[in-house]
TORKOL-4160 file (C-alpha; in steps of 0.2 Angstrom, whole numbers, padded with zeros to 4 digits, m for minus):
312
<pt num="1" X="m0021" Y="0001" Z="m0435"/>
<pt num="2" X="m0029" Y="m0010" Z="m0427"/>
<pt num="3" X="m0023" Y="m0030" Z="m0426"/>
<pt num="4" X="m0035" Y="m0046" Z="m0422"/>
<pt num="5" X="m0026" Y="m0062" Z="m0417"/>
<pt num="6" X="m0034" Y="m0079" Z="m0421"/>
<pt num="7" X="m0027" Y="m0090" Z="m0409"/>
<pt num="8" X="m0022" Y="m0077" Z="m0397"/>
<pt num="9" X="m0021" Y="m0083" Z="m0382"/>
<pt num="10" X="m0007" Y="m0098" Z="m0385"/>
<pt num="11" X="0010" Y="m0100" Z="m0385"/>
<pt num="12" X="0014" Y="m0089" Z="m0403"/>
<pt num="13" X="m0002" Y="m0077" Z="m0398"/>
<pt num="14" X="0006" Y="m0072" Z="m0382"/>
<pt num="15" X="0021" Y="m0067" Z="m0389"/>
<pt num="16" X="0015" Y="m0058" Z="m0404"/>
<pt num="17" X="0001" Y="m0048" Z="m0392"/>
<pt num="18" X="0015" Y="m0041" Z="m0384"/>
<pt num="19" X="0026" Y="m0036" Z="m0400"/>
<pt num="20" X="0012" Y="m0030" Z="m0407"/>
<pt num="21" X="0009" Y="m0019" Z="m0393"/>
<pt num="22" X="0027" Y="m0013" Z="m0390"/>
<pt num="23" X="0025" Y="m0007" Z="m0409"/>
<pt num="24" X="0012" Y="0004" Z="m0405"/>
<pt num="25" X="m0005" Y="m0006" Z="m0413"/>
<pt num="26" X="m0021" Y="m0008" Z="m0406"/>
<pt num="27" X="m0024" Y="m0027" Z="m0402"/>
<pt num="28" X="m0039" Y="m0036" Z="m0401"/>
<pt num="29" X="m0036" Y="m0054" Z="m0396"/>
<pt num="30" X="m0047" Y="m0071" Z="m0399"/>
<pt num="31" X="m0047" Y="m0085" Z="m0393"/>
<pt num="32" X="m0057" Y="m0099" Z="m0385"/>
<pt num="33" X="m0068" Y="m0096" Z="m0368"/>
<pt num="34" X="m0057" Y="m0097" Z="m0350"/>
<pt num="35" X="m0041" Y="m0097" Z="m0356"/>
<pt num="36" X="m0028" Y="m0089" Z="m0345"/>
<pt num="37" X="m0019" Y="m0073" Z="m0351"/>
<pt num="38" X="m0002" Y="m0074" Z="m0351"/>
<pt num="39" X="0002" Y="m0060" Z="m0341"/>
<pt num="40" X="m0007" Y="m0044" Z="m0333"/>
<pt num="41" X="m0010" Y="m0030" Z="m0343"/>
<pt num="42" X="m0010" Y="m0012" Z="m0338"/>
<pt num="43" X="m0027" Y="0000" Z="m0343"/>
<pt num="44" X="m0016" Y="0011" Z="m0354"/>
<pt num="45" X="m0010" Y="m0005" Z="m0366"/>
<pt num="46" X="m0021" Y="m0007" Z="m0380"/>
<pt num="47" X="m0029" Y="m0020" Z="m0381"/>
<pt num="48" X="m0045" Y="m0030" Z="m0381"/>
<pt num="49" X="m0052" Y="m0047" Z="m0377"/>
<pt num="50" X="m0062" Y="m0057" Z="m0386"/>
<pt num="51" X="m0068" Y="m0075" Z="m0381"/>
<pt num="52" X="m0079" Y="m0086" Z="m0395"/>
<pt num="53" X="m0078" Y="m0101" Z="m0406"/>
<pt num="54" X="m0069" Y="m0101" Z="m0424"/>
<pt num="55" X="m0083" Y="m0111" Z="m0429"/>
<pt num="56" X="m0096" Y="m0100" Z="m0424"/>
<pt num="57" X="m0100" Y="m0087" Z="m0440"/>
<pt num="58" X="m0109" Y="m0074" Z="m0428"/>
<pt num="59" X="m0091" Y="m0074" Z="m0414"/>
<pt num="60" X="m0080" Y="m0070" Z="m0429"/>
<pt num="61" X="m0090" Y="m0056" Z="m0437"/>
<pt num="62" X="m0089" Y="m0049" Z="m0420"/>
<pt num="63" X="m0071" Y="m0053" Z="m0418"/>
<pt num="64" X="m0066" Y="m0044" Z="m0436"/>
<pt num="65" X="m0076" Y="m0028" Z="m0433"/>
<pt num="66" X="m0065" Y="m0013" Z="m0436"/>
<pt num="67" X="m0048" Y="m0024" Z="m0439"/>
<pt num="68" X="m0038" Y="m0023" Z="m0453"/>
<pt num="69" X="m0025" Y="m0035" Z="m0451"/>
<pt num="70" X="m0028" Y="m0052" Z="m0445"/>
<pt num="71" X="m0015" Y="m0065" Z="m0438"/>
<pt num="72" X="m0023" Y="m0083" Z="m0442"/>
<pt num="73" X="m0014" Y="m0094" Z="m0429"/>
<pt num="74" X="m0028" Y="m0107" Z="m0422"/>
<pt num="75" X="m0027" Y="m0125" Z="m0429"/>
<pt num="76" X="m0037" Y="m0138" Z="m0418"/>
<pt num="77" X="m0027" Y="m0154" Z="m0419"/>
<pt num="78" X="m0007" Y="m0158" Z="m0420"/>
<pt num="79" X="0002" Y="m0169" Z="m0431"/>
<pt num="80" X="0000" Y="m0184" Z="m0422"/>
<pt num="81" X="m0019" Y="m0183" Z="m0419"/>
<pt num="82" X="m0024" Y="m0176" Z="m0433"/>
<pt num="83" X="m0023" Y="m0193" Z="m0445"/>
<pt num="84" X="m0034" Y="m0201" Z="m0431"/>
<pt num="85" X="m0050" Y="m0190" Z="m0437"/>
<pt num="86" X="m0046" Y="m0181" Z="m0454"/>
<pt num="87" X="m0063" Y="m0176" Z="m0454"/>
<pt num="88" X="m0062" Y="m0165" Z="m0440"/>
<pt num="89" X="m0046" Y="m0158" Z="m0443"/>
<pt num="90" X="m0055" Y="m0152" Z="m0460"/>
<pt num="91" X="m0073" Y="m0146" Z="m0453"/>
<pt num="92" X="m0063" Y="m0138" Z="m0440"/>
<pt num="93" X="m0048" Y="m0130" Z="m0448"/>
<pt num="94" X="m0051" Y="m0129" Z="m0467"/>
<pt num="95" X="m0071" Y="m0125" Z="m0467"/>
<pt num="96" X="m0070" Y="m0113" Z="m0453"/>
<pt num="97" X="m0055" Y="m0102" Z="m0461"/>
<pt num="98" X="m0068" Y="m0102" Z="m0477"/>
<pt num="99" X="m0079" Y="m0093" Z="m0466"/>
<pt num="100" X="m0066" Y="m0081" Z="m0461"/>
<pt num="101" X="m0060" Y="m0077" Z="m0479"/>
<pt num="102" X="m0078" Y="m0073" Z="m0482"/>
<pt num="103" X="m0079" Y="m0062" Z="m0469"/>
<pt num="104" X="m0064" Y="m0054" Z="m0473"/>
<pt num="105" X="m0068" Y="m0053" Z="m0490"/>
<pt num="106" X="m0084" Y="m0043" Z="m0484"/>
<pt num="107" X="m0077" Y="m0031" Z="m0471"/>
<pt num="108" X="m0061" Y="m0023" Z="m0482"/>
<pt num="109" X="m0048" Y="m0032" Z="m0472"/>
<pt num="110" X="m0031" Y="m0027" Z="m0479"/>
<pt num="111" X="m0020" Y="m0042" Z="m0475"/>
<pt num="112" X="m0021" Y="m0059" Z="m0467"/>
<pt num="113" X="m0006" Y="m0069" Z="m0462"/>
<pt num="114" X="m0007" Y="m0088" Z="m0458"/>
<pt num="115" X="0005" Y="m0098" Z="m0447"/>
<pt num="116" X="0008" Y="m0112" Z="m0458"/>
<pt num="117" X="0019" Y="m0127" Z="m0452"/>
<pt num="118" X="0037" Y="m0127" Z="m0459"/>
<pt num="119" X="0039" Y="m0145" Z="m0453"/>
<pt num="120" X="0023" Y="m0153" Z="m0459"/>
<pt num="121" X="0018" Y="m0146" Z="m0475"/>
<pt num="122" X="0033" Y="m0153" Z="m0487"/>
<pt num="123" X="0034" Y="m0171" Z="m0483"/>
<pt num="124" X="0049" Y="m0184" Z="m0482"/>
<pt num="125" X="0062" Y="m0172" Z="m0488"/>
<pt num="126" X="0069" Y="m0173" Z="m0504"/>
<pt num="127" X="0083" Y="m0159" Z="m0501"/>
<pt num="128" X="0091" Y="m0152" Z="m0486"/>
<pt num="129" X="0088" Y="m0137" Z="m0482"/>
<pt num="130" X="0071" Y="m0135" Z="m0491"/>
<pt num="131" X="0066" Y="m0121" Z="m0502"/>
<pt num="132" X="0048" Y="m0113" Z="m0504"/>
<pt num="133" X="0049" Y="m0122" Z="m0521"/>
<pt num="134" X="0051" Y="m0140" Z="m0513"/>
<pt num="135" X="0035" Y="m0155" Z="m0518"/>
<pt num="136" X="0023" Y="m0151" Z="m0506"/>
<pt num="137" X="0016" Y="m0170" Z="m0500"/>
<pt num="138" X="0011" Y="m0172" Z="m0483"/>
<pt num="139" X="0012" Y="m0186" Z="m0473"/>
<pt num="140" X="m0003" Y="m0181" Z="m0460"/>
<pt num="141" X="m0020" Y="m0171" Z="m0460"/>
<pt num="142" X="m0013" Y="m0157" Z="m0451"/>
<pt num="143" X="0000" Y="m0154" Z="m0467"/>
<pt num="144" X="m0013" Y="m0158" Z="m0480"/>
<pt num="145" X="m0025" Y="m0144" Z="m0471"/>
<pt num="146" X="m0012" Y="m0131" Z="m0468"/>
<pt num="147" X="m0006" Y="m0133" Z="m0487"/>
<pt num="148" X="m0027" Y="m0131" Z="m0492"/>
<pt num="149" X="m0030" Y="m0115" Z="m0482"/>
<pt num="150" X="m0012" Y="m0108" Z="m0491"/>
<pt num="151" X="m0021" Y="m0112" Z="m0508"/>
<pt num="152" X="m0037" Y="m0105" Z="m0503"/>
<pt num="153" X="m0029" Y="m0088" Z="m0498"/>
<pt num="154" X="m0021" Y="m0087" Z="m0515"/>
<pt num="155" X="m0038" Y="m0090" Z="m0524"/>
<pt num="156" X="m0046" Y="m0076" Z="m0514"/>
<pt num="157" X="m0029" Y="m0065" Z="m0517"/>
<pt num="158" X="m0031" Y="m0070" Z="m0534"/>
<pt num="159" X="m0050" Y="m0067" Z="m0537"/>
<pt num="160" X="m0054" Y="m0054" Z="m0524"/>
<pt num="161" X="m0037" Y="m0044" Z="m0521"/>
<pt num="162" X="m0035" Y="m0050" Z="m0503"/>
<pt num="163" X="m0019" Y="m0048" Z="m0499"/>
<pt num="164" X="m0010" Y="m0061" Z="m0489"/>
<pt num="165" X="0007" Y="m0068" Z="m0482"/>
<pt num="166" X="0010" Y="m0085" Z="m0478"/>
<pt num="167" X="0024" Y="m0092" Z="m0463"/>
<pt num="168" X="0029" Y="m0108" Z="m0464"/>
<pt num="169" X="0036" Y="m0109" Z="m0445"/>
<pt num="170" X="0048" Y="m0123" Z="m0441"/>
<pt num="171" X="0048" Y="m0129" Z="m0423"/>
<pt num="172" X="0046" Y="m0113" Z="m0412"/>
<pt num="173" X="0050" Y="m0114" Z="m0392"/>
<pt num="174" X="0051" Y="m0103" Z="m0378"/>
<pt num="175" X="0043" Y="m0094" Z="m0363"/>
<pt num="176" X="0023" Y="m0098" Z="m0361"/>
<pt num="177" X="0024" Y="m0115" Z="m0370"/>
<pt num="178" X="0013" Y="m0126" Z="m0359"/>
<pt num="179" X="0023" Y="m0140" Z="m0355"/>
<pt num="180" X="0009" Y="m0149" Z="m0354"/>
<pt num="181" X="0004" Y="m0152" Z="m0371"/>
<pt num="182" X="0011" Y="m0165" Z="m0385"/>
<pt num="183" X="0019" Y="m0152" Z="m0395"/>
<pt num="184" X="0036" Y="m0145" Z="m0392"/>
<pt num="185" X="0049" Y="m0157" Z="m0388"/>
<pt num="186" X="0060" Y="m0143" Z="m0382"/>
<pt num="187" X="0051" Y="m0137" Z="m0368"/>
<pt num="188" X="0040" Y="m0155" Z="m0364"/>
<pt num="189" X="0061" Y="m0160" Z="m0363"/>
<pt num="190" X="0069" Y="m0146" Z="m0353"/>
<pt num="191" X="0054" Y="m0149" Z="m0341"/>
<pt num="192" X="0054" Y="m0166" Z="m0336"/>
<pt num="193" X="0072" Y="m0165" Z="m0334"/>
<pt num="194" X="0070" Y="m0151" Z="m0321"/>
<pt num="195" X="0057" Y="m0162" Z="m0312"/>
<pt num="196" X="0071" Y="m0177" Z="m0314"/>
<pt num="197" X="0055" Y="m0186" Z="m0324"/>
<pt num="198" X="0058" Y="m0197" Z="m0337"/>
<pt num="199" X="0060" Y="m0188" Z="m0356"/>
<pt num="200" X="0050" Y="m0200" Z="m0368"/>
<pt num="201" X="0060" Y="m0199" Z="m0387"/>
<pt num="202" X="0049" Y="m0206" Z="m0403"/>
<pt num="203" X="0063" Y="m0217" Z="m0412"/>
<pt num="204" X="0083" Y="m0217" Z="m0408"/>
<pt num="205" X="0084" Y="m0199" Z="m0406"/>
<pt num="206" X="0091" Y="m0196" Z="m0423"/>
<pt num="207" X="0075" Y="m0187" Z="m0430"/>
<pt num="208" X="0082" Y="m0170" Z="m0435"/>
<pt num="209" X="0072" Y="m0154" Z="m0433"/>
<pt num="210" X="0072" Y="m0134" Z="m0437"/>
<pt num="211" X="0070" Y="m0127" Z="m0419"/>
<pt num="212" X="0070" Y="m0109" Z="m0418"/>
<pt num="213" X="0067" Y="m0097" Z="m0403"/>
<pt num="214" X="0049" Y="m0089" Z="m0401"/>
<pt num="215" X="0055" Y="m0072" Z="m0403"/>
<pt num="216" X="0063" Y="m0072" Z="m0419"/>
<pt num="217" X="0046" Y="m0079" Z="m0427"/>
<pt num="218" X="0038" Y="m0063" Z="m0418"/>
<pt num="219" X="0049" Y="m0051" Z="m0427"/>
<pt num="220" X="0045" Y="m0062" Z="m0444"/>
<pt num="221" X="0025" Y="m0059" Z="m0440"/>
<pt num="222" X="0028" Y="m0040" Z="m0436"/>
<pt num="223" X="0038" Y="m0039" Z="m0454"/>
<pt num="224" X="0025" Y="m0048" Z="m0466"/>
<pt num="225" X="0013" Y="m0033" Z="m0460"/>
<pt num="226" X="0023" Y="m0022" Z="m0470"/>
<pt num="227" X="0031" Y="m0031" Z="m0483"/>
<pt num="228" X="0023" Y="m0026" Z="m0502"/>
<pt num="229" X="0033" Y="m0039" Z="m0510"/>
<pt num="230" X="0026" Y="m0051" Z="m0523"/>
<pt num="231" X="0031" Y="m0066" Z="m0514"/>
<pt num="232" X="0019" Y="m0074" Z="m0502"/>
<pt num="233" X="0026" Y="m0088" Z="m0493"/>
<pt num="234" X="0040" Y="m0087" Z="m0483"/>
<pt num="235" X="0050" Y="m0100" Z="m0473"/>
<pt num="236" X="0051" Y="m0096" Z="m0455"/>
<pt num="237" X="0066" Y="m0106" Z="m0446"/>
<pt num="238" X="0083" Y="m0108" Z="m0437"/>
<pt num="239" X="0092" Y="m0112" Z="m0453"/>
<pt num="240" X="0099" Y="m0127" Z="m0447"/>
<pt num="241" X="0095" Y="m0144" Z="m0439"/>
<pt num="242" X="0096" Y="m0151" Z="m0422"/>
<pt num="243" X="0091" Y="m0171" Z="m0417"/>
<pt num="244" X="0084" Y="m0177" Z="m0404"/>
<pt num="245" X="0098" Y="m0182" Z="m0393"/>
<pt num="246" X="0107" Y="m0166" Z="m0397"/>
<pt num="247" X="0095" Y="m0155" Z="m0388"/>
<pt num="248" X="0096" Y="m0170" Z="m0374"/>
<pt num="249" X="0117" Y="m0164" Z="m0373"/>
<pt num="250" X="0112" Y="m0146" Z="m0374"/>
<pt num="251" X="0099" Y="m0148" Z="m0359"/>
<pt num="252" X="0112" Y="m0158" Z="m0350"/>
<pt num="253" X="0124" Y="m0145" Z="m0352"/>
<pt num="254" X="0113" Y="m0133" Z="m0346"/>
<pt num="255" X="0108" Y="m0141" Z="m0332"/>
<pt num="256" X="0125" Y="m0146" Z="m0326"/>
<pt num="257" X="0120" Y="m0164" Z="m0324"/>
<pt num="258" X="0114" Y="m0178" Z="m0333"/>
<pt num="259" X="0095" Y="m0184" Z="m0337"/>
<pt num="260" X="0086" Y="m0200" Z="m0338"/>
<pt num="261" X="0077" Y="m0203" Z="m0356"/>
<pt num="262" X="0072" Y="m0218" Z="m0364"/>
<pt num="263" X="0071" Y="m0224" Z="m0383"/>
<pt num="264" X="0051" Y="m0226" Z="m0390"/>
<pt num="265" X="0042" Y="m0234" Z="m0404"/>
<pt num="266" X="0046" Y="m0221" Z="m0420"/>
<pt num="267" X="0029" Y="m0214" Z="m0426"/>
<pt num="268" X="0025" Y="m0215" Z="m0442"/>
<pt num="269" X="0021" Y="m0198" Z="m0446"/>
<pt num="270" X="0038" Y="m0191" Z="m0441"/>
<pt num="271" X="0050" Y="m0190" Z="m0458"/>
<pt num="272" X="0069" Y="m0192" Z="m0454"/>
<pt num="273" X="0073" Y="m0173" Z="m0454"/>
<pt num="274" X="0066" Y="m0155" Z="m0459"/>
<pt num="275" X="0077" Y="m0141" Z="m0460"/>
<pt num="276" X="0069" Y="m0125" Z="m0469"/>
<pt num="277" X="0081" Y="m0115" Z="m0480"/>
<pt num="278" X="0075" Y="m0096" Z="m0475"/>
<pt num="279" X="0087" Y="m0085" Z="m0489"/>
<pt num="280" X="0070" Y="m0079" Z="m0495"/>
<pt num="281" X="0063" Y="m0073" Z="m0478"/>
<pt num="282" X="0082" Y="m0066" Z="m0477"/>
<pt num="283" X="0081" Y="m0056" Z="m0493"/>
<pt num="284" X="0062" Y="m0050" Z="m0494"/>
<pt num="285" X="0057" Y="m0049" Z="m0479"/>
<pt num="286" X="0074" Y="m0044" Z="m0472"/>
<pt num="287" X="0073" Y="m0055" Z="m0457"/>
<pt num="288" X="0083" Y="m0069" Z="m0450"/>
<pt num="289" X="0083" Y="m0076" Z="m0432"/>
<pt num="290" X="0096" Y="m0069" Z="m0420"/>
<pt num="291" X="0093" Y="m0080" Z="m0405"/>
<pt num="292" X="0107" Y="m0094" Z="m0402"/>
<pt num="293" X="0097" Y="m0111" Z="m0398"/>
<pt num="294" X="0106" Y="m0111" Z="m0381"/>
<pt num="295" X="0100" Y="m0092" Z="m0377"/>
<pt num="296" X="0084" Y="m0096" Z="m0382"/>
<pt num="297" X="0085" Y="m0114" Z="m0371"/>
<pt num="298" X="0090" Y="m0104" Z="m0356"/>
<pt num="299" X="0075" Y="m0091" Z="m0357"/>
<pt num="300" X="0064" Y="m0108" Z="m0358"/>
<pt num="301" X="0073" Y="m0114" Z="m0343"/>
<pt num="302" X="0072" Y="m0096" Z="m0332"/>
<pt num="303" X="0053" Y="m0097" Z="m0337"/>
<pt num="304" X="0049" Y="m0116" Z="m0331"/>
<pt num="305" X="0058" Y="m0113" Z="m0317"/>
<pt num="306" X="0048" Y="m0100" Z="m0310"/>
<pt num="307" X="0030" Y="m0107" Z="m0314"/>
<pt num="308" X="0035" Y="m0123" Z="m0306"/>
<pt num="309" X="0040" Y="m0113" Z="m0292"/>
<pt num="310" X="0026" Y="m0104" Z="m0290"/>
<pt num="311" X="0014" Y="m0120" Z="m0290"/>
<pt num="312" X="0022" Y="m0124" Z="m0271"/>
């Protein structure tokens, strides 16, 4: 059966190309144009390469020929940009993953399943940890957009039999998380500290999050294909709550030294903790994470350490 990732080519498409692959599925990979693989791959893995826009009708109709499953992963703005222009978060996002459904819709695809965002979709927190069943009322566009395309793949479940499973990740980190970018305080953290820069922290430090190791969200992605279930939106996360300054003493104590961080403006998109209850993921999808934090911060630690090697 053959697989097309949406979104391939970044930091959850990487990882889930190659559990796909190890499980024996054809792969067909999309993504934007010059983006660099994340690894070699050998003639005999299967696997294909497509580059195009989301945007663009004619490069998904390409990019769905012959799939029957499709990983949705691509969103083209963060939490913290994405109030700037809500326009483009929804032209971009929500109008071109119409497209898609129509296309899907058209070409018999048996399953689609969205990266959703653990941490933006609910809100302020009302309880701690947070069901499935919890208010969903977003604080930023990026939320408000992941919650639409949810609703808009239960309308084409309900009136075309589409079948779909939705992820609501929680903070994901690990190997081939560009350090780079402005999303994922573990790695942009456990990188300047290695480079003895200084790490930048929104607010007091106190901000609690759901991280969870990369993997274990791979092995979530690689159970929804087969789940049959009636359920369709799963929490995806650690299970409990790190802050700030605790992953500052984790990296520390990895490190065997201290580190230099200092104390910014808090941002007023960032509620005071998120922390996703996952006993539904456990019990339907019989999954649950099995990486330690501090297993999964030493991977991230072997891996910046070798790319920043190999730029000397």
């Amino acid at each position: 059966m053959k697989c097309l990732i949406l979104g391939g080519a970044g930091f959850l498409g990487s990882h889930l190309t190659d559990g796909l692959l190890r499980e024996g599925y054809s792969v067909r990979v999309f993504d934007r144009p010059n983006i660099a693989k994340h690894r070699h791959f050998e003639k005999d893995e299967k696997i294909e390469w497509f580059e195009g826009d989301f945007s663009n009708q004619e490069d998904l109709t390409e990019a769905i020929e012959d799939c029957k499953i499709i990983f949705h992963l691509i969103s083209t703005t963060l939490p913290k940009s994405s109030n700037d222009n809500p326009i483009y978060d929804v032209e971009t996002n929500l109008i071109g993953t119409l497209r898609l459904l129509e296309l899907a819709k058209t070409n018999k695809i048996k399953k689609i399943i969205y990266a959703s965002s653990g941490g933006t979709v609910y809100g302020i927190p009302k309880e701690i940890p947070i069901k499935e069943a919890h208010t969903t009322e977003p604080i930023c566009s990026y939320g408000i957009t992941k919650l639409n395309i949810e609703k808009y793949l239960s309308l084409y479940h309900f009136l075309y039999g589409l079948d779909f499973c939705v992820l609501r990740i929680a903070n994901p980190f690990g190997e081939w998380q560009r350090p780079t970018t402005s999303q994922g305080a573990v790695t942009i953290f456990l990188n300047k500290a290695l480079k003895n820069e200084i790490i930048e922290i929104w607010g007091d430090g106190t901000v609690i999050r759901d991280f969870i190791y990369v993997g274990d969200v791979t092995k979530a992605f690689l159970k929804a294909i087969s789940y049959n279930g009636t359920e369709k939106i799963f929490n995806i996360g650690a299970g409990y709550g790190k802050s700030l300054n605790e992953i500052i003493f984790e990296i520390e104590n990895l490190l065997g030294r201290s580190v230099s961080y200092k104390y910014l403006k808090k941002r007023s998109f960032d509620v005071p903790s998120n922390v996703l209850n996952i006993e539904k993921a456990r019990d339907e999808l019989v999954w649950q994470p099995e990486t330690p934090f501090v297993n999964g911060l030493a991977r991230s630690l072997d891996w910046l350490e070798k790319i920043n090697s190999e730029k000397f």
